[in-house]
LONU-116775 format. One record per residue (C-alpha): z negated, y, x. Coordinates in steps of 0.5 Angstrom, whole numbers, padded with zeros to 4 digits, always signed. Layout:
N
ZYX;...
***
This chain:
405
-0014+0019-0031;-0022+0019-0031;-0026+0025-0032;-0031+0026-0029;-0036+0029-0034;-0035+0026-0040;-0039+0027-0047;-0042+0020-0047;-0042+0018-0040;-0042+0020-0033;-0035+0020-0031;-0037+0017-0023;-0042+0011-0027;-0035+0009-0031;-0031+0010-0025;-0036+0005-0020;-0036+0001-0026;-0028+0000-0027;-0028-0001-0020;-0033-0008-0020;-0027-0011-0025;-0022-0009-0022;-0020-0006-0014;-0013-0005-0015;-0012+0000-0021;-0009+0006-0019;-0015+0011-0021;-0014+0019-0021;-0020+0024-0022;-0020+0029-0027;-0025+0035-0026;-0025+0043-0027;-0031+0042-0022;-0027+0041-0016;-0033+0042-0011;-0032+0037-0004;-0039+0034-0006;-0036+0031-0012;-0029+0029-0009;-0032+0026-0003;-0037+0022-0007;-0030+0020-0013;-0026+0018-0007;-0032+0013-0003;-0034+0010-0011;-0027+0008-0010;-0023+0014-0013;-0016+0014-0011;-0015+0022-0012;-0017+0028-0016;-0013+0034-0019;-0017+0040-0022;-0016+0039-0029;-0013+0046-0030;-0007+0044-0026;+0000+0044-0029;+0002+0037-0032;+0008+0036-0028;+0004+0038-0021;-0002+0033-0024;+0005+0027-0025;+0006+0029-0018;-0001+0027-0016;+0000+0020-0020;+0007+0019-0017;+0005+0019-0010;-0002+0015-0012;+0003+0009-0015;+0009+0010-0009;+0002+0009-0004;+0000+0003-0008;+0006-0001-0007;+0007+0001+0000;+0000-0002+0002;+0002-0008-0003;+0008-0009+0002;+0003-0008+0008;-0001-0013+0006;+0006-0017+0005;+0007-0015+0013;+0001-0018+0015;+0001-0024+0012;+0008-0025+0015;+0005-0023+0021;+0000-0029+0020;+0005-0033+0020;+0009-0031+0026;+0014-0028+0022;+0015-0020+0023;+0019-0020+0029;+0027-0017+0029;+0029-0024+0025;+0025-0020+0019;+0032-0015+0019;+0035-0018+0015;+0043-0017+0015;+0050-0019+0019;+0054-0013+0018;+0056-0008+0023;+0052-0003+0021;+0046-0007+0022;+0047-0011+0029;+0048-0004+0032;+0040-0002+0028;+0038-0008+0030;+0040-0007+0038;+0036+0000+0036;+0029-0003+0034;+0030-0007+0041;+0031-0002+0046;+0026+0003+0043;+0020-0004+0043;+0021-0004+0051;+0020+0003+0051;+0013+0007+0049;+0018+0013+0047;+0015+0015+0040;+0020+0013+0034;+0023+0017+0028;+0025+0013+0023;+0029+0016+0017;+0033+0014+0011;+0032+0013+0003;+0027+0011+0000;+0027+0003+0000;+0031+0002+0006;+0026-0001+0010;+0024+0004+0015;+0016+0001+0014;+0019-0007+0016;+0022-0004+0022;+0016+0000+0025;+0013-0006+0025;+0018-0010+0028;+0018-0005+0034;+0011-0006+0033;+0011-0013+0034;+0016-0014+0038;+0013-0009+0044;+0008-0011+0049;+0003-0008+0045;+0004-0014+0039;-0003-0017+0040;-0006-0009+0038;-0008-0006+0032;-0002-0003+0028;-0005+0003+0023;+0000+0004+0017;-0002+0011+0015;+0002+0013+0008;+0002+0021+0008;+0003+0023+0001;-0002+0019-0001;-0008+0022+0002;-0012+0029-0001;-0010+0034+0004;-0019+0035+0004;-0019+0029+0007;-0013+0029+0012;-0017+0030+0019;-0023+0025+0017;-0018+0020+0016;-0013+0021+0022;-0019+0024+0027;-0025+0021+0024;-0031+0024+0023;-0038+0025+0026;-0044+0023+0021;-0047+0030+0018;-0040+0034+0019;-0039+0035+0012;-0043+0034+0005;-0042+0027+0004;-0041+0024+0011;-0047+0020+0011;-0045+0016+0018;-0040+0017+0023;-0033+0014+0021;-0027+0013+0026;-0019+0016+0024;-0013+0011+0025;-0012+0015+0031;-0019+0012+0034;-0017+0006+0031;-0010+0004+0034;-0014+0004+0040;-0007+0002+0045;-0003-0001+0039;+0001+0004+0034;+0000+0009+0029;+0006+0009+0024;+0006+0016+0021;+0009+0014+0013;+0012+0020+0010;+0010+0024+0015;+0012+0031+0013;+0008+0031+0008;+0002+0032+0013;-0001+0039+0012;+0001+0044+0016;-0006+0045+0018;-0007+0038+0021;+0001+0038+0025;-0003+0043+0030;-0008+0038+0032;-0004+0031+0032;+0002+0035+0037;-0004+0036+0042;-0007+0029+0041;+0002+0026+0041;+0002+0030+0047;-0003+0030+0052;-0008+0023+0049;-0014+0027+0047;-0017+0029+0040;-0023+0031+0037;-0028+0028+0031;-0029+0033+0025;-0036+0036+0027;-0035+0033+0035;-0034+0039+0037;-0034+0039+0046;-0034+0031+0045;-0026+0030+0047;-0024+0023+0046;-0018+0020+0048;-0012+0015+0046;-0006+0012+0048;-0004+0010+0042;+0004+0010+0041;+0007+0014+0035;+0012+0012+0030;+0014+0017+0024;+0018+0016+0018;+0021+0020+0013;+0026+0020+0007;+0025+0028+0006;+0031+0033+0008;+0029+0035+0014;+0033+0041+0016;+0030+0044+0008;+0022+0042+0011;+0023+0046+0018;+0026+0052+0014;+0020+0052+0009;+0015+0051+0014;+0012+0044+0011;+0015+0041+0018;+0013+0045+0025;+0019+0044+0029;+0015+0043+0036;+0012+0036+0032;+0019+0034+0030;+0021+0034+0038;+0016+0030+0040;+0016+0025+0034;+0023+0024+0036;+0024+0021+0043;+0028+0016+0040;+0031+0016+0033;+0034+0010+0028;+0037+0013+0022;+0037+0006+0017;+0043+0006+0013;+0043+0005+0005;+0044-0001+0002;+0051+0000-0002;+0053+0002+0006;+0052-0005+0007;+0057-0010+0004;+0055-0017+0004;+0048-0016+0007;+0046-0015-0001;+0048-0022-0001;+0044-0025+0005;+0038-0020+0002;+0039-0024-0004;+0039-0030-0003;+0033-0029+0003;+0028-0026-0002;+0030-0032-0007;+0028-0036-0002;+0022-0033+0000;+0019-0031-0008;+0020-0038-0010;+0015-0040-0004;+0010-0035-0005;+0010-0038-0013;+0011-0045-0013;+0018-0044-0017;+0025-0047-0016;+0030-0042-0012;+0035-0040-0018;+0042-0040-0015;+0047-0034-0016;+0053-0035-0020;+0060-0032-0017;+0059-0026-0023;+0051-0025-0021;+0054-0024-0013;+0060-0019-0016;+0054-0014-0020;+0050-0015-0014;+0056-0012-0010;+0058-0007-0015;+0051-0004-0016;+0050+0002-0012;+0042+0001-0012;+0039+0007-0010;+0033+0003-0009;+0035+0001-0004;+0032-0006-0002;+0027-0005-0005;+0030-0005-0011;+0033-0011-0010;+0027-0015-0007;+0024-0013-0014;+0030-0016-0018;+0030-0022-0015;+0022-0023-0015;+0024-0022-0023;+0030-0027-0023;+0025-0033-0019;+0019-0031-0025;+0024-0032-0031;+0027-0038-0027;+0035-0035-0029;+0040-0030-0026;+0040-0026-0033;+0034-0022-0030;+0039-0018-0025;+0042-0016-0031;+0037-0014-0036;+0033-0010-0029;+0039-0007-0027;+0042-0004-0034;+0038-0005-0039;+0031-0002-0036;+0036+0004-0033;+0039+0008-0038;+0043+0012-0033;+0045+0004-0030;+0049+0006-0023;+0055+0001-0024;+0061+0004-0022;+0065+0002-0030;+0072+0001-0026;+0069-0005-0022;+0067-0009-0028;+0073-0010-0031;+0073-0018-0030;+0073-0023-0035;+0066-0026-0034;+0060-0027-0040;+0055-0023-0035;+0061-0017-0033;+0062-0016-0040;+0055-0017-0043;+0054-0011-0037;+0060-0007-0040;+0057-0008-0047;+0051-0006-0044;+0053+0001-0041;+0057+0003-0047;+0052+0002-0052;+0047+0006-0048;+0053+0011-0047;+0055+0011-0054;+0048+0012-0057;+0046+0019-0052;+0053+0022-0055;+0051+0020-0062;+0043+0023-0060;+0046+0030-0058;+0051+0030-0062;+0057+0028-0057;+0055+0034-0054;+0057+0031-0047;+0054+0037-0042;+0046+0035-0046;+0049+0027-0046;+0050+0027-0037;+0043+0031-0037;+0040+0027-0041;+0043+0021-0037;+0042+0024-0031;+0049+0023-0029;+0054+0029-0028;+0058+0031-0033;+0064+0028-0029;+0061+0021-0028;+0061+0021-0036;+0067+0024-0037;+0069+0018-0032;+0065+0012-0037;+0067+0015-0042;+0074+0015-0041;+0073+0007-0038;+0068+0006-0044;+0074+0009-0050;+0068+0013-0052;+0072+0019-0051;+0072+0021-0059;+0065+0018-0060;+0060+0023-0064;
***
């Protein structure tokens, strides 16, 4: 978090600063000034986003929270393209044998022989942003670009010039003429990440580019131009909520869902886990020179049991810490010890075995130290867990913490 006008300095000089030492920082703004001139200048220097200082903390939270979620989706695009170098993005990126996934990946090939747009929804972590490249790749449009715009990460001042571009002297700040994504795709794809959380006033302007290929630069006023870009979108959120609350424009939905994919969460998924696991072991001690760690029949069984509500994701940032610290222990620590509301069903981790006890230990230790904190008050113990007050009841009862506190 970064003033912009500070006693010493200049916040704009120590941002540009900051930026010459490091270019992958996530960088927030803070100013009571929020003039366009001042945020236009912040996000050329390099800034990531600005929040007016008076805002209340959890909305400032909120702002660095979609900054942090951007930084990591455009980590795993660079992944993408790096892939893609290789020849490596097409449908045997999809990962996965069970019956759920074979009919998704039918889906992903009838909708890359079509020019139909694509609604991808699922949790969050499911691979919603493989599977756009994937259509991507796997179309005849492979050969053309594939512009990747994640929604919640841009500020809404700035959403028409990034989708639509702009024309030079359109507003304070627009020095030059800038091309969107939009006019950059060219005939290739524009996947549309998150894409409800586009502002309502933008929707208007990218239906009519959806449906009839013509849009128009901020400040092009009379100059129509034209794409015949094809339109993917994707999304985690509750969809019937964000039509109800108006977020969403229902005609746009419509147009965006000519065909649809809903991918399935990862515990819906059985051995896949397996499969995803040992794949990305395979594809992280490549990338850093090291051994692949072979799993234990009790790291397989956690894996199973665990309800990853990251989705792959997750599980491709607990194998990444197992190849780096070269041991299967890392599952253990990244999937308990740094999640105190661990998500381990107790009654399926019974079984003898050092790295199922150490989990069980694990847990009940957690548990046992929030009753003791609340004073076995068990309705503030769950909320402090973040589990209902039936799921502690549960583990309490599998734990023998019944009269703990």
């Amino acid at each position: 978090l970064l003033d912009v006008k500070m006693p010493a300095r200049d916040g704009l000089d120590l941002l540009r600063n900051i930026r010459e030492k490091d270019s992958q920082v996530c960088i927030v703004m803070l100013s009571a000034y929020g003039d366009a001139k001042t945020v236009v200048s912040a996000m050329k220097m390099g800034a990531d986003n600005f929040a007016e200082k008076g805002l209340d903390p959890e909305k400032i939270l909120i702002v660095i929270e979609k900054e942090l979620k951007r930084k990591e989706m455009e980590a795993e695009l660079i992944a993408l393209k790096a892939e893609k170098r290789l020849g490596k993005v097409g449908i045997d990126q999809v990962i996965g044998e069970s019956e759920v996934m074979k009919r998704v990946k039918q889906r992903i090939l009838e909708c890359a022989r079509s020019d139909s747009t694509v609604l991808l929804t699922g949790e969050p972590g499911v691979g919603k942003d493989l599977v756009a490249g994937v259509i991507h790749h796997e179309s005849n449009r492979r050969d053309r670009p594939f512009e990747h715009l994640f929604c919640p990460g841009i500020p809404e001042t700035l959403f028409q010039s990034e989708l639509f571009g702009h024309e030079r002297g359109s507003f304070t700040g627009a020095y030059r003429t800038r091309y969107g994504r939009i006019e950059a795709a060219g005939d290739g794809t524009v996947f549309l990440n998150e894409f409800v959380e586009i502002p309502p006033s933008v929707q208007a302007s990218l239906l009519l580019v959806i449906e009839t290929g013509t849009f128009t630069r901020v400040g092009g006023e009379g100059k129509v131009l034209t794409s015949r870009a094809r339109f993917i979108g994707a999304t985690n959120a509750d969809i019937s909520k964000a039509l109800a609350s108006g977020r969403l424009r229902e005609d746009l939905l419509f147009r965006l869902r000519e065909e649809w994919i809903e991918l399935p969460p990862l515990r819906e998924r059985g051995d896949d886990i397996i499969l995803l696991a040992r794949h990305f072991i395979k594809v992280w001690a490549r990338r850093f020179n090291r051994p692949e760690v072979k799993l234990s029949d009790e790291s397989i069984e956690l894996l199973r049991t665990y309800d990853w509500p990251g989705n792959v994701r997750e599980l491709r940032h607990v194998m990444r810490r197992v190849v780096m610290v070269g041991s299967e222990d890392a599952i253990l620590s990244d999937i308990v010890l740094s999640r105190h509301h661990s998500q381990v069903r107790p009654s399926q981790v019974v079984t003898k075995g050092s790295l199922r006890e150490r989990l069980r230990e694990a847990e009940r230790d957690f548990i046992a130290q929030a009753l003791r904190r609340f004073n076995g008050n068990r309705r503030k113990t769950a909320r402090y867990l973040e589990i209902s007050y039936r799921s502690l009841l549960a583990k309490m009862k599998a734990y023998g913490l019944r009269h703990e506190g």
